[in-house]
Structures are given as C-alpha cells and as structure tokens.
C-alpha positions as CSV (number, residue, x, y, z in Angstrom):
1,X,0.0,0.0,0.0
2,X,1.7,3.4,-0.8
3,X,1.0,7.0,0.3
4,X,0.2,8.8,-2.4
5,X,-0.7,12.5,-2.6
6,X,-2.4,13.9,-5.6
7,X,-1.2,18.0,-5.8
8,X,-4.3,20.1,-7.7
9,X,-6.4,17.1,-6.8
10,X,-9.8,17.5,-9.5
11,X,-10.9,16.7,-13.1
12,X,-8.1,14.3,-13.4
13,X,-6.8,14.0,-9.8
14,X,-10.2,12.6,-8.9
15,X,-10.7,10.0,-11.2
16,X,-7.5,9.1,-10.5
17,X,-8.1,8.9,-6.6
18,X,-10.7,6.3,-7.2
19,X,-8.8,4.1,-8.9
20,X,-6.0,4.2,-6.4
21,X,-8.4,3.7,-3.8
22,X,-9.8,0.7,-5.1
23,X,-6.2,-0.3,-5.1
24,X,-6.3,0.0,-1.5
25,X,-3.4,3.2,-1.7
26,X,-3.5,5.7,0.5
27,X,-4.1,9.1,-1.0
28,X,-4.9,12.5,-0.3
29,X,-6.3,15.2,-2.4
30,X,-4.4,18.8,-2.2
31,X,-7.0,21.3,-3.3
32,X,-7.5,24.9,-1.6
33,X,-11.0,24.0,-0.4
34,X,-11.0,19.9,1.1
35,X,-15.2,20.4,1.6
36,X,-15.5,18.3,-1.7
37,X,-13.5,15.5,-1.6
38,X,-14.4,12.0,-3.1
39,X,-15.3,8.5,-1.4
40,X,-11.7,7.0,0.2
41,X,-9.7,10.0,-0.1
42,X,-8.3,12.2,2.6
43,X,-8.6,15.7,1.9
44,X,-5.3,18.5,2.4
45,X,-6.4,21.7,2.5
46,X,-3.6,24.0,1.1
47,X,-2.7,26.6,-1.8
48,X,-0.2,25.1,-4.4
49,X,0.4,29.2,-4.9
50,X,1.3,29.7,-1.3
51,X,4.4,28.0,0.1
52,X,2.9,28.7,3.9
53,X,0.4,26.2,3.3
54,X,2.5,23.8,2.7
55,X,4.6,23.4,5.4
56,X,2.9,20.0,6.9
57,X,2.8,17.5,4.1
58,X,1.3,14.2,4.4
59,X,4.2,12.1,5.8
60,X,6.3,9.4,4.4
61,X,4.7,10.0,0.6
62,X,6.1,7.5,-1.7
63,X,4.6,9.0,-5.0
64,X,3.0,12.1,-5.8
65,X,0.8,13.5,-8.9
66,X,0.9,17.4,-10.0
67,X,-2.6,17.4,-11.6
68,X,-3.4,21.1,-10.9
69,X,-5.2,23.3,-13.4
70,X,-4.5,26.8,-13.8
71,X,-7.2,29.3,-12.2
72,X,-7.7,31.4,-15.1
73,X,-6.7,31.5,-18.7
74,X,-4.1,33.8,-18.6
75,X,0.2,34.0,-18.2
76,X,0.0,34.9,-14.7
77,X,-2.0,32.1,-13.5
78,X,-0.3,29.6,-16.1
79,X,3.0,30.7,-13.9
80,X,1.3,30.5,-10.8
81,X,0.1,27.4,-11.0
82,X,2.4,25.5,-12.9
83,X,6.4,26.3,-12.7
84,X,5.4,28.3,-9.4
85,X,3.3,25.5,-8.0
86,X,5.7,23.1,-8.9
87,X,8.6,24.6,-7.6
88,X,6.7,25.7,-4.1
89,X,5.4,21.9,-3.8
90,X,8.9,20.6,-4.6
91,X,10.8,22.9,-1.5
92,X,7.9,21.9,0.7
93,X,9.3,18.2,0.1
94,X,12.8,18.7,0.4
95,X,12.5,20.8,3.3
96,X,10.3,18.0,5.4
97,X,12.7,15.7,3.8
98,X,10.6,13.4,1.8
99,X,11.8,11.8,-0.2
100,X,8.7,9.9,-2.8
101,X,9.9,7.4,-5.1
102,X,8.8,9.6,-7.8
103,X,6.4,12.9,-8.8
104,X,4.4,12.9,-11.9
105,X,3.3,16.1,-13.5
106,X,0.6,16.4,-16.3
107,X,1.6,19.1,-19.1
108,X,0.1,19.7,-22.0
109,X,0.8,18.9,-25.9
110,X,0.3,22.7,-26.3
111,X,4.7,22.9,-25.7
112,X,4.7,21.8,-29.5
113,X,4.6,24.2,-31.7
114,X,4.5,22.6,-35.4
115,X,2.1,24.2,-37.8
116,X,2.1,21.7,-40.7
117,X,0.3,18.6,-39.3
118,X,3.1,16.4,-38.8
119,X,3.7,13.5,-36.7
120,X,5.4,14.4,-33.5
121,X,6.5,12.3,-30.4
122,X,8.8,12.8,-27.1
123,X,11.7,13.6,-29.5
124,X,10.3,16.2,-31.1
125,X,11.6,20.1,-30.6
126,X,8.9,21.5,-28.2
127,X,8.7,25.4,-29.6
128,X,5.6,26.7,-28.2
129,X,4.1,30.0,-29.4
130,X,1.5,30.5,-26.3
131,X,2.1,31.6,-23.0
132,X,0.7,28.4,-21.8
133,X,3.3,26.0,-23.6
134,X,5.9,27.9,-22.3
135,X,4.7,27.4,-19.1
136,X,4.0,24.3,-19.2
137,X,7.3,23.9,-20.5
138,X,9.1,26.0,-17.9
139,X,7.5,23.4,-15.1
140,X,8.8,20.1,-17.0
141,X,12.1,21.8,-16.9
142,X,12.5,22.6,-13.0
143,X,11.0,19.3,-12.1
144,X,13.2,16.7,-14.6
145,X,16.1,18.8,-13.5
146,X,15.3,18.6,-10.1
147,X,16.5,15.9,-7.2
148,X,13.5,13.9,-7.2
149,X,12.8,11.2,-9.6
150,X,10.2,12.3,-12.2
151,X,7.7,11.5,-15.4
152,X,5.7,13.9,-17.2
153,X,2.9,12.7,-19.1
154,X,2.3,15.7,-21.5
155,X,-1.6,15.2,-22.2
156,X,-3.8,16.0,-25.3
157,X,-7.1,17.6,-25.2
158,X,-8.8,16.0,-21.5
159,X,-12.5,15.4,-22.7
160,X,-15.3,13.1,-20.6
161,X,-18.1,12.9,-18.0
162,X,-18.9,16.5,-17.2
163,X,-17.2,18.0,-20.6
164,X,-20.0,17.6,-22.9
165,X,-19.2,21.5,-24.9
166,X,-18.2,19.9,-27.9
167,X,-21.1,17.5,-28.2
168,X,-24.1,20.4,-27.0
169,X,-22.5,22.4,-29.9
170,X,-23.0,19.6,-32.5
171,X,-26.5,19.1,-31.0
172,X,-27.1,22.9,-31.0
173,X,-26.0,23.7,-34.7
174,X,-22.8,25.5,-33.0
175,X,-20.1,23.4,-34.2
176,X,-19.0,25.0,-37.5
177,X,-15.6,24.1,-39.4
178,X,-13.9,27.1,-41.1
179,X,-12.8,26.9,-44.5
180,X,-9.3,27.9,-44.2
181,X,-8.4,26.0,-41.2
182,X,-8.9,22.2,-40.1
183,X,-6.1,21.6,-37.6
184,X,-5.5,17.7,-36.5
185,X,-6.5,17.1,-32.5
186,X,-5.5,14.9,-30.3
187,X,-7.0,14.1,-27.2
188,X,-7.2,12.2,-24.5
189,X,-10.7,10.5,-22.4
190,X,-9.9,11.4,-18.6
191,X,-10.6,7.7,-17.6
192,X,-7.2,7.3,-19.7
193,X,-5.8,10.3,-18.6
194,X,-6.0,8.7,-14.6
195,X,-5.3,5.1,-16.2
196,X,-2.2,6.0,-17.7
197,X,-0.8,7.6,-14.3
198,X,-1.8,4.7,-12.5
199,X,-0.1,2.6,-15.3
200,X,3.5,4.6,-14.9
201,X,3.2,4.8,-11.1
202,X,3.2,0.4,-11.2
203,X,5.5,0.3,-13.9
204,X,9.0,-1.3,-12.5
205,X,11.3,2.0,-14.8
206,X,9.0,4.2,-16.2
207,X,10.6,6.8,-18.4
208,X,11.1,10.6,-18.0
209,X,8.6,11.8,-20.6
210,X,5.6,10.3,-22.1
211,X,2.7,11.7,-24.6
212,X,-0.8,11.0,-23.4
213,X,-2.9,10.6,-26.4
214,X,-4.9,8.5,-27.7
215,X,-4.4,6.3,-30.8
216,X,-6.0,8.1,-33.4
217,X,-5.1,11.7,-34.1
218,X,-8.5,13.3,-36.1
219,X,-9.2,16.3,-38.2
220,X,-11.0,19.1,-36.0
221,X,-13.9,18.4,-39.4
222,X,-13.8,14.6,-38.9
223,X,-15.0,14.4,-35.4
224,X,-17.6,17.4,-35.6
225,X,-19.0,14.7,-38.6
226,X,-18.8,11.5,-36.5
227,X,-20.6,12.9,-33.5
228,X,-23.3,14.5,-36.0
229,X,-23.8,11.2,-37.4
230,X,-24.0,9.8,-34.2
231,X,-26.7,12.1,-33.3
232,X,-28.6,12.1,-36.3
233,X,-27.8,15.8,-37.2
234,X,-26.1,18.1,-39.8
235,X,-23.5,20.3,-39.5
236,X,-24.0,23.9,-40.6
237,X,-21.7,25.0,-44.1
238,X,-17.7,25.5,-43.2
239,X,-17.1,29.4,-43.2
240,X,-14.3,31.2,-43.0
241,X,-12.5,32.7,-40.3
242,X,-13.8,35.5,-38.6
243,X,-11.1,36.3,-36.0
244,X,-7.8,37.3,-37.0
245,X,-4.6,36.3,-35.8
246,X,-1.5,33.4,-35.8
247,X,-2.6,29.7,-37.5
248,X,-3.9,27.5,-35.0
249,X,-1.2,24.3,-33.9
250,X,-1.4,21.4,-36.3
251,X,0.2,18.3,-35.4
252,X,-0.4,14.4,-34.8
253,X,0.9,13.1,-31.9
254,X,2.6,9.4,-31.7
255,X,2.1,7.6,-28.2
256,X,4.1,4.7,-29.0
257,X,6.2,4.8,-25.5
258,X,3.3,4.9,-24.0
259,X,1.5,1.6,-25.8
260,X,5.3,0.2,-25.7
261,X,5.4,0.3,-21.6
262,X,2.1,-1.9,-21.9
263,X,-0.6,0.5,-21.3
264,X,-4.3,-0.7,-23.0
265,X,-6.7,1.8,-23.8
266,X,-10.1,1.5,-22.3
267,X,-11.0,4.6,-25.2
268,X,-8.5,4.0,-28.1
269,X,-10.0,6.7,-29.9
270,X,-12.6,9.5,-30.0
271,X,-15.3,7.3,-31.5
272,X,-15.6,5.0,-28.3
273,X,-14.8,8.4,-25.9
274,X,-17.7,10.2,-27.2
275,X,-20.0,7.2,-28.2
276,X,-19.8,6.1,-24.2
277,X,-21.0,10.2,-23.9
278,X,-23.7,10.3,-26.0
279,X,-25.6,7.2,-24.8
280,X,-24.9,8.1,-21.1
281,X,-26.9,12.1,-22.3
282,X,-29.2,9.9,-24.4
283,X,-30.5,7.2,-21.4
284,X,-33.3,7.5,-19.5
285,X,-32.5,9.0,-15.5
C-alpha cells in the first residue's frame, strides 16, 4: 500500500483517486477547499500558490501527482500554478525531507509548436508559441532537473463525463468548421488520462517523458461529422475565419512509448470516448 498525494487534486486527480483507492493506496487530495473531496480519499487543504500552506505534508509519501489546473486563462495564472506551483510543492518536500519514489506532472501537448500537421512524439523540438506552452514547459524543466525522480505525461485535449461543450454544440447547430483551417486534434478520455498515471506509477522503470494521447489523431472536421452522425444531425456549411490572428497548432501526436510500456486503452479513440458520452446524455434518469 503506498501513500500517495495527488497535488491540484480534480478533473483528473479525482478519477485518478478512485482508482488508487480501489487499489487499497493511501491518497490525499491537495486542493485549496477539502469540503469536496471524493469516497476514500483524505482531503489536504492547502494553496499550491502559497508555500505557507505547505509546510505539513502528508508524511512518508512515496509518490505524488501534480494534476493542478491553472485558475484562469491567462500568463500569470499559467505561472502560478504551474512552474510556481511546482517549484513551491517541490521545496515543501525537500524541506520536510521526503523523499517519494517519484512525482508525476501532467503538461500539455500545447509545448509543441509545429504548424504543418506532422507526426510528432517525445523527440520532437517543443517550440511553443503561447504563454501556456511555455509554461508548461518551464515546469517540466524545473522538475526533470530537479533531485527527485520524475515523469511527465504531456496530455492532449482531456474530454469526458462532465465535458460535454463539444457534443451540446454539435447538437445545438454550433459546431461550425472554417474553410481555411482544419487543424488535426489529439485528445485524451480522462478515464485514460488517470489510467495512464496509474499505469507509470506500477511500472517497475518508467521513463522521464511520455505523450498522453490517444491512438487516433482526427481532423478538428472529422469528429464534428462523426458525433453529427452519431446524433442524427447536420453540420452547418464550413465558413471562414472570422477572428484574426496566428494559425492554430497542427500536429499528430505518436504515443508509442506509451502503448510500448504496456498501457491498454479502455477509449483507443474518439469514437468509443464520445460514443460512451452520448448514450450516457441519451439514457433515461
């Protein structure tokens, strides 16, 4: 049984708790208000942004998760939470001299920057345009280079229960392709999401970097058709662009570390993700 603490503890962190429950682990949930935590898991009250409130860490943690999302879409908060966070959580630890057999952090895809939809994977040169690569890509760098063992899992697009936008705006008539852009996506179900950390936590050597995707990168186009078909509407016409500005990222993501380490897919692509979506909106309460 390990102790496990799960830093930034909730889209993610939570379906991630249950499964190391049900494992029988020990884990609690950092998050700055504990009032909401799940079944099995012991709540820690404390702000990832505020080093004084983390001066009394769970003891004796032999893995921890950085899960934590950003409070606002904006640089300030992307550096709050995410090289500042890290770095914050990471003193905490050394100064109550822990010492966990390793941290995992999710990132994002969003630290590549290619335009031209081609296949990228953990090799690839990570040259992100937005503040929120670099970022992301500033708190990858301060914990691999850090003292404690460490894996990031740099996650695509996190979609499931409780994220229905994309599917509403097919439903609603909203979801219209432009003509002049149809970037590939790739994302990731958050039951894989949690599976895959769990997956790397048991794994006897996991390795320092890993992409969390899915199998199948899609056109943006593709999917808004699939999930029309699946609900039996149209799309409107593509039109063009009506804000201005840079190209949107286009790229296709290769998680073959990932399937090589022995990971199985409960959602190998979007077409089982949103299928499992549509039929849980569709059934009857």
């Amino acid at each position: 049984m390990a102790q496990i603490l799960i830093a930034g503890c909730g889209y993610v962190g939570n379906q991630l708790s249950d499964m190391l429950v049900t494992g029988h682990h020990q884990v609690w949930g950092l998050r700055r208000s504990a009032s909401s935590a799940p079944a099995g898991q012991h709540p820690f009250s404390a702000d990832l942004t505020k080093p004084e409130t983390l001066t009394d860490l769970p003891k004796n943690l032999d893995y921890i998760f950085y899960t934590a999302s950003a409070s606002s879409h904006n640089d300030e908060a992307y550096q709050k939470s995410y090289p500042d966070g890290l770095h914050n959580l990471i003193e905490a630890l050394q100064q109550q001299r822990q010492k966990p057999n390793r941290i995992f952090f999710t990132s994002s895809t969003g630290v590549y920057g290619q335009y031209d939809g081609s296949w990228i994977d953990e090799t690839s040169p990570t040259l992100p345009a937005s503040f929120s690569g670099k970022r992301m890509l500033e708190a990858e760098r301060r914990l691999l280079e850090g003292s404690f063992p460490a894996t990031v899992v740099r996650l695509g697009g996190i979609y499931g229960p409780g994220r229905t936008r994309l599917v509403d705006q097919v439903r609603d008539g909203k979801a219209t392709a432009e003509t002049d852009q149809d970037p590939y996506t790739n994302r990731i179900h958050r039951h894989d999401a949690a599976g895959i950390l769990k997956h790397l936590m048991d794994h006897p050597n996991p390795d320092r970097l890993y992409l969390g995707v899915d199998q199948e990168p899609a056109l943006r186009s593709e999917v808004y058709q699939w999930i029309a078909s699946q609900l039996q509407t149209s799309l409107s016409p593509p039109v063009p662009r009506t804000q201005p500005g840079r190209p949107q990222t286009n790229k296709r993501c290769r998680n073959n570390r990932l399937l090589d380490s022995g990971y199985v897919f409960q959602y190998p692509t979007f077409r089982e993700g949103y299928q499992s979506m549509i039929h849980s909106s569709s059934s009857p309460s």
